[in-house]
Every structure is written in structure tokens, then in C-alpha cells.
C-alpha positions as CSV (number, residue, x, y, z in Angstrom):
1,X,-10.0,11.7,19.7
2,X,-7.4,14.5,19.7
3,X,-4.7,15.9,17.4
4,X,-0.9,14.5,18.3
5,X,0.2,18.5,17.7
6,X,-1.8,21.1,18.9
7,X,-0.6,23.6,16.1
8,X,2.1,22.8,13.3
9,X,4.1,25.3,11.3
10,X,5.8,24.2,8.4
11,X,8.1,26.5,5.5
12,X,8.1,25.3,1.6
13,X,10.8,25.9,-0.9
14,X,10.1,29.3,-2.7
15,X,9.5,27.4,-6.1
16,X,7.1,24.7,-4.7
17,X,3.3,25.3,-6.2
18,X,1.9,22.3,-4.1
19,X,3.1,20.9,-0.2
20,X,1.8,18.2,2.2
21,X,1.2,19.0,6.0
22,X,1.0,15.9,7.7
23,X,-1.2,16.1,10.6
24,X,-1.3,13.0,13.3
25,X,-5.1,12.3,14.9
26,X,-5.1,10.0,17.9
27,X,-7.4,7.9,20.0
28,X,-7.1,6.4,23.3
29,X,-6.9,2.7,22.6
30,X,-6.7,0.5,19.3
31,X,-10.0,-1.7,19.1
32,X,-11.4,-1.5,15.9
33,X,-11.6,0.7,12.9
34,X,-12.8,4.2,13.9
35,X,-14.0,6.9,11.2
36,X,-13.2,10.9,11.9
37,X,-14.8,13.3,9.9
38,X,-12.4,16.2,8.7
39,X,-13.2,20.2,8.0
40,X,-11.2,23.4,7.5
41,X,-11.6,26.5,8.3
42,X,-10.4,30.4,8.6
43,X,-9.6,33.5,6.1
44,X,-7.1,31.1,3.9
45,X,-9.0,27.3,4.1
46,X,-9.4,27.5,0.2
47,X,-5.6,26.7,0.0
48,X,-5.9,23.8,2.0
49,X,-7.3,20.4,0.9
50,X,-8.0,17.8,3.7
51,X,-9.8,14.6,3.1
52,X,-13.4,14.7,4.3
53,X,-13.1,11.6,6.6
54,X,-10.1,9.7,7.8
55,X,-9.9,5.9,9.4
56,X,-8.0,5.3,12.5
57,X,-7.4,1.4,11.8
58,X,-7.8,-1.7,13.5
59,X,-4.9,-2.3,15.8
60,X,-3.6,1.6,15.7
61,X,-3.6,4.3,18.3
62,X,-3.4,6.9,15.4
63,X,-3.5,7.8,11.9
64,X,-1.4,10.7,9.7
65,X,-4.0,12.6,7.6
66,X,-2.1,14.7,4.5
67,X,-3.2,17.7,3.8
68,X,-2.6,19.1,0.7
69,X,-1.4,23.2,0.5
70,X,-2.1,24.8,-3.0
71,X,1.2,27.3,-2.8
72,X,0.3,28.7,-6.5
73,X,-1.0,31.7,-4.9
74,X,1.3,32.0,-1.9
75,X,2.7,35.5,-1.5
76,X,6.7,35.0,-0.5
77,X,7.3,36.2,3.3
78,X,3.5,35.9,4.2
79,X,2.0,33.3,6.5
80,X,-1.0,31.3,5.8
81,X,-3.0,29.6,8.1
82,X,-6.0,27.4,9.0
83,X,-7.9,25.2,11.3
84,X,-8.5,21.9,11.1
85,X,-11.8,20.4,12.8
86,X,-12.2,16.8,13.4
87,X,-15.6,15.4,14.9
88,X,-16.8,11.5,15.4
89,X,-19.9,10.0,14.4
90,X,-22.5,10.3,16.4
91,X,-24.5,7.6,17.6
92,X,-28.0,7.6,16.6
93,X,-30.4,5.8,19.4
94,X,-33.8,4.4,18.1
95,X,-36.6,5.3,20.4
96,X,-39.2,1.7,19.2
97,X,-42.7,3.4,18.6
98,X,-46.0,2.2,19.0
């Protein structure tokens, strides 16, 4: 699993109090439906809203994830950033006990 871009910078009208980012995850292949888990994280995450999980479908190499950018606060000029983490389920192996 692996983010399309490996950083994105994007600029927002000067009036705007809310933007989108949208950020590509990929996998190699398309069988089945395939669950990511989503976090954020740096000095400026809490103006940044990502979904917690996100489904690459059936069929699809990849899936565009919004994430949301709270520009209420934003300080004209300055840049903002954050990092997004993605991680897979893991799989759980049962050990039968006696």
C-alpha cells in the first residue's frame, strides 16, 4: 500500500474558511475490497481532518481519500503542514490451545 504522491502542496483562495486535499492511496493489484486505516500528524494536524479508515474497492488499484483543511485560522503567507499515516490491518493468527 503506498501513497500515488509522496508530498502534495496545494494554495486556497484568501477568503476560503474550509478546502479539500485530495490524497490518492494505491495498492498493487485489484482483488477484493481492502480497508486502510488513516492518521495525522505534526505541529498543525488539528487543522486537518482525514477519515479514520478508507476502502480501496473491489476491482480498483486505488482510492482518493479527502481531507478536509479548517483554513478559519490560517495566517495569510504562512505554510501549514502535516503527515498523513496510513497502516493495514493486521492479521491476527490463532495459536488452538489445549
Amino acid at each position: 500500500i503506498h501513497f500515488i504522491q509522496s508530498s502534495i502542496q496545494k494554495e486556497f483562495p484568501q477568503d476560503a474558511v474550509q478546502g479539500v486535499i485530495n490524497v490518492e492511496i494505491a495498492r498493487p493489484g485489484n482483488k477484493g475490497a481492502y480497508k486502510v486505516y488513516l492518521a495525522t500528524k505534526d505541529d498543525d494536524y488539528e487543522l486537518f481532518s482525514v477519515p479514520a479508515e478508507a476502502t480501496i474497492p473491489d476491482g480498483s488499484h486505488s482510492v482518493t481519500v479527502p481531507v478536509e483543511v479548517d483554513l478559519s485560522n490560517f495566517v495569510m503567507g504562512s505554510n501549514y503542514k502535516t503527515t498523513l499515516y496510513i497502516s493495514t490491518p493486521r492479521r491476527w493468527r490463532s495459536t488452538p490451545t489445549r
